[in-house]
C-alpha positions in Angstrom: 0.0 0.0 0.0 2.7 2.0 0.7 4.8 1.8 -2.8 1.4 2.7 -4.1 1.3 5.8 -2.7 4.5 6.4 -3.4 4.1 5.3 -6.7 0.9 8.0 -7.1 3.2 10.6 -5.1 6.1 9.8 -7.7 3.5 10.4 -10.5 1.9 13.3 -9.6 5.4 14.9 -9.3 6.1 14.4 -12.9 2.8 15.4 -14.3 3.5 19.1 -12.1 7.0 19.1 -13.4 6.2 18.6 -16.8 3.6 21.0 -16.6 5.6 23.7 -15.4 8.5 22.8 -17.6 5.7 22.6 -20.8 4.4 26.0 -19.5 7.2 28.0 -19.0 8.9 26.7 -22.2 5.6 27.5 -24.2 6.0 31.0 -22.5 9.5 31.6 -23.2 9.7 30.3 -27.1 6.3 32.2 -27.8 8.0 36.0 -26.8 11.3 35.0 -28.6 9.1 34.2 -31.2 7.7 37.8 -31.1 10.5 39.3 -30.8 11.6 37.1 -34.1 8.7 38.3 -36.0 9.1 42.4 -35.0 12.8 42.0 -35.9 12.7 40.2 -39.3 9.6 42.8 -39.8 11.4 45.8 -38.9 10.7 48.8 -40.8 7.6 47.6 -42.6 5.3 50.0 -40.8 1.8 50.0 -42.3 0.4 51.7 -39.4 2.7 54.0 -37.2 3.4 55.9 -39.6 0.0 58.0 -39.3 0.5 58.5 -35.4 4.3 59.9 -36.2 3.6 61.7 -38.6 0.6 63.9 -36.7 3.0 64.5 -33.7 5.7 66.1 -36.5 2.4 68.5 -37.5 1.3 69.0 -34.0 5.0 69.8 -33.2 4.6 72.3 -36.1 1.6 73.8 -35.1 -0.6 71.6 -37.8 -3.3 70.2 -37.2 -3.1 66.5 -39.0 -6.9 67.0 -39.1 -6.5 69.3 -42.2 -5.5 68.2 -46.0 -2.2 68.9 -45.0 -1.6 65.4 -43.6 -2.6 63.5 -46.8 -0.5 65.7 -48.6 2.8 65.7 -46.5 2.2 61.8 -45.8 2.1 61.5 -49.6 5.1 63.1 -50.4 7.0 61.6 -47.3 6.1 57.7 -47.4 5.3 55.5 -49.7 2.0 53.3 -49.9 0.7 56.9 -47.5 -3.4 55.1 -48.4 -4.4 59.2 -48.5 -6.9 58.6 -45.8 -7.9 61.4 -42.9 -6.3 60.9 -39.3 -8.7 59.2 -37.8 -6.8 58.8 -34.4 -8.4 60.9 -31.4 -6.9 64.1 -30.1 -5.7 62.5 -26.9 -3.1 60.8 -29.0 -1.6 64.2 -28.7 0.7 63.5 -25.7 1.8 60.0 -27.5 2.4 61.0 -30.8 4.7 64.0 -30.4 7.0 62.2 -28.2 7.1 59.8 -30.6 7.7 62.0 -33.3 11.0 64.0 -31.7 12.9 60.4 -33.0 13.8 60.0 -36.8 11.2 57.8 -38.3 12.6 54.1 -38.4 14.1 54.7 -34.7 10.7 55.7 -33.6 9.5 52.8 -34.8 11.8 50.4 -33.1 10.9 51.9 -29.9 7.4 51.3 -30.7 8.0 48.1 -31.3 10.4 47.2 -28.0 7.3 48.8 -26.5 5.0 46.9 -27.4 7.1 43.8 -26.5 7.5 45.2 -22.9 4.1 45.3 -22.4 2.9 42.1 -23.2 4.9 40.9 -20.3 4.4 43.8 -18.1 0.4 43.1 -19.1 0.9 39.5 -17.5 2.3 40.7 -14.3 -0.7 43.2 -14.0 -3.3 40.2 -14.5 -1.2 38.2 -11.9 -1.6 41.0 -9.7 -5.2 41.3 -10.6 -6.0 37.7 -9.5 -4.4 37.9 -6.6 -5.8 40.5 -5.4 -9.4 38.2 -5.8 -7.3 35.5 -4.1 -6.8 33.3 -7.3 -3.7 32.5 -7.5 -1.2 31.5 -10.5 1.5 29.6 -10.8 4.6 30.8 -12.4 4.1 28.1 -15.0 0.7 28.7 -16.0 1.8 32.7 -16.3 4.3 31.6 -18.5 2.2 29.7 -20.7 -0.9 32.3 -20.4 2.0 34.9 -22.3 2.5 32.0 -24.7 -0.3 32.1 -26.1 -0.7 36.2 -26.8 2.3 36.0 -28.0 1.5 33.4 -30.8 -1.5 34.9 -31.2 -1.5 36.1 -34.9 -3.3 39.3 -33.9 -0.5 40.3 -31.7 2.6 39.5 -34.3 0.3 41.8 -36.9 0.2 44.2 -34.1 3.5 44.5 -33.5 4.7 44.4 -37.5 2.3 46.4 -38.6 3.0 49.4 -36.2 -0.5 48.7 -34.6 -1.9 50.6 -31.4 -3.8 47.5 -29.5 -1.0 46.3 -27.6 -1.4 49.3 -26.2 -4.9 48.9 -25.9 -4.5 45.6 -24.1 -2.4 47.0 -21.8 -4.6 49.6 -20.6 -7.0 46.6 -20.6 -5.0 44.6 -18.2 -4.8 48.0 -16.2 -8.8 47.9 -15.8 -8.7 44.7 -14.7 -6.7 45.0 -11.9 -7.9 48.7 -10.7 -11.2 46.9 -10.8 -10.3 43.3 -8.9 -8.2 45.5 -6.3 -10.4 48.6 -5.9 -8.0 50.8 -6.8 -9.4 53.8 -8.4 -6.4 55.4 -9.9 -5.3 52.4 -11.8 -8.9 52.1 -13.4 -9.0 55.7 -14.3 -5.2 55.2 -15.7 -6.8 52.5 -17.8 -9.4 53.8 -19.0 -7.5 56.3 -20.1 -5.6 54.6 -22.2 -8.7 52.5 -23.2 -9.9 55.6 -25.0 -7.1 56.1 -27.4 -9.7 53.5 -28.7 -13.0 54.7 -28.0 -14.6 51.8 -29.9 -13.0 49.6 -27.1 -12.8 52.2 -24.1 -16.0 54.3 -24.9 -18.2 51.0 -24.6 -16.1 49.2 -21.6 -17.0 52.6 -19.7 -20.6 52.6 -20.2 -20.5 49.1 -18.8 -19.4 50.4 -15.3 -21.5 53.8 -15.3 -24.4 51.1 -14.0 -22.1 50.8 -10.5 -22.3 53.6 -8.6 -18.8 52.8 -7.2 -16.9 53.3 -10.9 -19.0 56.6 -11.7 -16.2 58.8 -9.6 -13.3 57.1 -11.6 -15.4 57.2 -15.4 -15.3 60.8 -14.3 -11.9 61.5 -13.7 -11.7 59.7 -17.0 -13.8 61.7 -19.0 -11.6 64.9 -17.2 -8.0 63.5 -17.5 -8.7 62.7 -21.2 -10.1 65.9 -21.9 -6.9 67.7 -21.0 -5.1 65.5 -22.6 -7.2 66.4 -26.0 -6.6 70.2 -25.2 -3.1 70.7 -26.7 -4.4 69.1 -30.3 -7.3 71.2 -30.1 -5.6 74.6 -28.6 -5.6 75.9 -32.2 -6.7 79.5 -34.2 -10.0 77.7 -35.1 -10.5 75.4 -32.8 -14.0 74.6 -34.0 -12.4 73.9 -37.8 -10.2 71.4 -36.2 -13.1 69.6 -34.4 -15.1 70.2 -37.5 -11.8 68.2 -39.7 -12.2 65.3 -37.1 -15.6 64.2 -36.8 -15.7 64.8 -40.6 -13.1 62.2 -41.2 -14.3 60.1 -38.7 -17.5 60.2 -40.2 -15.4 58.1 -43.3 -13.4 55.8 -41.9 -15.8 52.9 -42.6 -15.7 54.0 -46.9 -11.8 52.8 -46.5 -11.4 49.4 -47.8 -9.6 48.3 -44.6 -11.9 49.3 -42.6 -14.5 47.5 -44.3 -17.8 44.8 -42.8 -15.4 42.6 -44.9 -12.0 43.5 -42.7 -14.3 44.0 -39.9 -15.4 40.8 -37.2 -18.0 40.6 -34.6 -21.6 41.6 -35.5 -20.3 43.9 -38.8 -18.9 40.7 -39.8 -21.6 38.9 -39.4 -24.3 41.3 -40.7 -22.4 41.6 -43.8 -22.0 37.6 -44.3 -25.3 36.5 -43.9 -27.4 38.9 -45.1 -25.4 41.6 -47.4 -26.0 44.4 -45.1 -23.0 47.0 -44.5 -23.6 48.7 -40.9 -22.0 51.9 -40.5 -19.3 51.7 -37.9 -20.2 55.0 -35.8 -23.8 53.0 -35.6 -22.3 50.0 -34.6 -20.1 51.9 -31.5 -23.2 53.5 -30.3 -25.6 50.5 -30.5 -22.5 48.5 -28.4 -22.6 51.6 -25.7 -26.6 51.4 -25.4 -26.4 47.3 -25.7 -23.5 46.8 -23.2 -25.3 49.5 -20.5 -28.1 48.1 -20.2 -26.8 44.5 -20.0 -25.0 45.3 -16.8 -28.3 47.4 -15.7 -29.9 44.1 -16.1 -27.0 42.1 -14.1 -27.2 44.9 -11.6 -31.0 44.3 -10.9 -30.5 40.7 -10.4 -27.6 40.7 -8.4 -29.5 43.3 -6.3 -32.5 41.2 -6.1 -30.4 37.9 -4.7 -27.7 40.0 -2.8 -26.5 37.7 0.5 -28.6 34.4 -0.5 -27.9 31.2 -2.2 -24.6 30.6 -3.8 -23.2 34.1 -4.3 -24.0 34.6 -0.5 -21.2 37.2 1.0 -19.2 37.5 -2.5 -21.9 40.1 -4.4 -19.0 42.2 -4.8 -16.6 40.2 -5.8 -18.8 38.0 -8.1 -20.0 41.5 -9.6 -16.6 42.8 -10.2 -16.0 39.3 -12.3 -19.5 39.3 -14.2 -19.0 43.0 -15.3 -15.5 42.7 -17.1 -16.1 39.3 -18.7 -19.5 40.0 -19.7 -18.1 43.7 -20.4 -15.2 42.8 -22.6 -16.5 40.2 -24.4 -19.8 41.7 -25.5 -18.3 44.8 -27.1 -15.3 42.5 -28.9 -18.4 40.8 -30.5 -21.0 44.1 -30.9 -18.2 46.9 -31.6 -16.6 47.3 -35.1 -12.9 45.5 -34.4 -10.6 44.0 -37.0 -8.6 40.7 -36.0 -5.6 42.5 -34.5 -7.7 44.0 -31.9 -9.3 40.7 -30.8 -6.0 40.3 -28.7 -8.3 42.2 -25.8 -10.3 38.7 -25.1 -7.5 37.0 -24.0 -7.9 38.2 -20.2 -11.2 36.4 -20.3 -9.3 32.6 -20.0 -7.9 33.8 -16.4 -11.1 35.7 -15.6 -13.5 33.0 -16.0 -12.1 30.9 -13.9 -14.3 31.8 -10.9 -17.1 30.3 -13.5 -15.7 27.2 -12.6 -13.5 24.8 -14.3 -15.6 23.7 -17.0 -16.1 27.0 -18.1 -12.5 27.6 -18.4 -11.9 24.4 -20.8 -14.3 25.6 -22.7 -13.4 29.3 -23.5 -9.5 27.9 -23.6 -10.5 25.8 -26.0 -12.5 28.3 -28.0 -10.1 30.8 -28.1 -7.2 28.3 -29.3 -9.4 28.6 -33.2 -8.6 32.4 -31.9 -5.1 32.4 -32.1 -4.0 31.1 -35.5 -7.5 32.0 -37.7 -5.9 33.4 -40.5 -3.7 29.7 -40.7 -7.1 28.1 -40.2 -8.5 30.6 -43.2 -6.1 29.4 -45.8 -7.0 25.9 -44.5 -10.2 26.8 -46.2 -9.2 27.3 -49.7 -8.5 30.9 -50.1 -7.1 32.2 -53.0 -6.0 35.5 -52.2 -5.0 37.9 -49.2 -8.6 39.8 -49.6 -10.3 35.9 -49.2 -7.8 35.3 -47.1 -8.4 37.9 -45.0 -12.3 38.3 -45.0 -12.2 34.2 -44.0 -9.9 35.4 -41.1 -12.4 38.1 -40.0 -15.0 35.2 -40.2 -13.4 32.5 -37.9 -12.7 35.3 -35.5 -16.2 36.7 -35.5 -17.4 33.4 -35.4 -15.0 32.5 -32.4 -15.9 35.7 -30.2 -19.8 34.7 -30.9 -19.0 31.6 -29.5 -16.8 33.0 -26.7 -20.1 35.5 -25.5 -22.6 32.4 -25.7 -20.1 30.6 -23.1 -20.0 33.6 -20.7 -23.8 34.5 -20.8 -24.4 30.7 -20.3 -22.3 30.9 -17.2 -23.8 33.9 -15.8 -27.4 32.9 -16.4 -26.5 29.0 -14.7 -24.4 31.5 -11.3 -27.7 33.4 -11.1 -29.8 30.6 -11.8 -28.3 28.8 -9.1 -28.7 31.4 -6.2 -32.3 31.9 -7.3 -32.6 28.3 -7.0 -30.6 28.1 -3.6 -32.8 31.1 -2.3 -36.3 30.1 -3.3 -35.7 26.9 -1.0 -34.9 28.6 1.7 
């Protein structure tokens, strides 16, 4: 009896040290092989070019909201796509930092960044789920930055001079001011959130239901005006506001920007039925969707607060149900492209206080996540535009699937403490 437990001891051993080993080997190759990619990509910047050059021609005294940006872009890069600026003023601050280095430096640093922060964005999770008392092993953080980092959104990211990285970031930063209930790192988030607004503009309206986030969505909407103050501290002021809406007002007519290039519910829309949503629509049906989801949540948790199973955790279960529900809703309803959809990957550790089974099952969903273009080609497309529209549909598809999970989970938490109460 005794060799058998020694036998099961001896076992079990191996099975945590090959984990740990598998893990923190997955972790390790999958940022050398991000680093890889940015290297052997450097100075193909489809993307960082637009947010340089704007700081150059706010350092001027330009606004890159005027003609003169398609013009000087024109003359100063090749493949310069002649589009508007469609980047918000709070870039301001960003962008002309950015632009007192020469061009291909600047976009190393960008790039080193970016690299940083994936890492520095797994500490903050760690941090985050602590905080809840989950913890992680060093293994399974590892492997958790493993997989962003082979995610194809994040190498497209980081070649193509994208801003999610940053996005995610200020994600991760949300998650933890939230989980630790610390009001400064939410509003720091959210801050940076909103050099997206179709990601931070609809992940804010998710909180303004809890009256304990409507102080930090505040300081928010204060910090980032100030911030949008030095791009818009200009002779004609109104022009220059006038010159951004107006472009924004187009960016849907460019071809990347496209229900084609697009996923989630744009995607969708587009597939099935041939129907072309305008993305300023979209954004503002995901800000009245996602508010009055969690106005829903809030009235049930309300209802059930101290019985059944979410008995003296309302806060705590609410803090979880409001980003997961939060993040994953506007990934699906908000007009994203498939470098974005790096943003959902917080939802693996997060819905983990759904249980285990729920876990598996959003792990395993989001795996068809991380390589979709791969899985694209797989389906016979003949070139990058197929290629790419196939992409946008395995990702759409994928997030659908992702939100389905989550409400399902939800629903079965409430379900259960309505069931546990009513017995009582």
């Amino acid at each position: 009896m005794n060799l058998d437990k020694i036998s099961d001891y001896c076992t079990s051993l191996s099975q945590a040290r090959w984990s740990r080993t598998s893990g923190m080997f997955i972790g390790i190759f999958g940022v050398l092989y991000l680093m890889w990619k940015g290297y052997t990509l450097t100075g193909y910047d489809l993307s960082f070019k637009y947010i340089w050059l704007a700081g150059n021609l706010w350092s001027d005294g330009i606004s890159p909201y005027s003609i003169q940006f398609q013009e000087i872009g024109q003359d100063l890069f090749t493949g310069f796509n002649g589009q508007p600026f469609y980047y918000p003023p709070n870039w301001w601050l960003f962008s002309t930092f950015l632009s007192q280095f020469d061009h291909p430096l600047a976009v190393e640093i960008w790039q080193l960044f970016n690299v940083s922060l994936i890492i520095t964005s797994t500490l903050i999770l760690n941090m985050a789920m602590r905080s809840a008392g989950i913890k992680l092993s060093w293994a399974y953080l590892f492997f958790y930055t493993g997989l962003v980092s082979f995610m194809q959104a994040t190498a497209i990211s980081l070649a193509t001079g994208q801003t999610v990285i940053f996005i995610y970031f200020g994600l991760c930063l949300v998650i933890y001011g939230t989980l630790s209930q610390k009001h400064f790192i939410l509003t720091l988030g959210f801050c940076i959130l909103l050099l997206k607004p179709q990601i931070g503009v609809p992940l804010m309206a998710a909180f303004l239901p809890f009256e304990i986030y409507r102080r930090p969505v505040l300081y928010t909407i204060a910090t980032t005006g100030l911030l949008c103050l030095p791009a818009l501290i200009t002779p004609n002021p109104i022009a220059t506001t006038t010159a951004f809406l107006s472009g924004l007002s187009k960016h849907s007519e460019f071809a990347s920007n496209s229900a084609q290039n697009s996923t989630g519910l744009k995607n969708i829309l587009y597939t099935f039925s041939n129907v072309e949503v305008s993305g300023m629509y979209l954004i503002l049906f995901t800000v009245i969707s996602v508010f009055g989801v969690m106005v829903y949540i809030k009235k049930l948790l309300k209802e059930n607060e101290g019985t059944g199973i979410l008995s003296g955790r309302t806060d705590r279960t609410q803090q979880f149900v409001l980003l997961t529900m939060g993040i994953c809703f506007l990934s699906f309803l908000s007009p994203l492209h498939d470098y974005d959809l790096i943003i959902v990957a917080p939802l693996i550790l997060l819905c983990a206080v759904f249980g285990l089974g729920t876990q598996w099952q959003v792990s395993i969903i989001f795996l068809f996540l991380i390589r979709a273009e791969n899985i694209a080609k797989l389906l016979g497309a003949t070139s990058y535009n197929e290629t790419r529209y196939y992409s946008s549909i395995i990702s759409s598809i994928v997030v659908f699937c992702m939100l389905l999970t989550l409400i399902v989970a939800v629903k079965n938490i409430l379900t259960r403490k309505e069931e546990s109460a009513s017995t009582q």
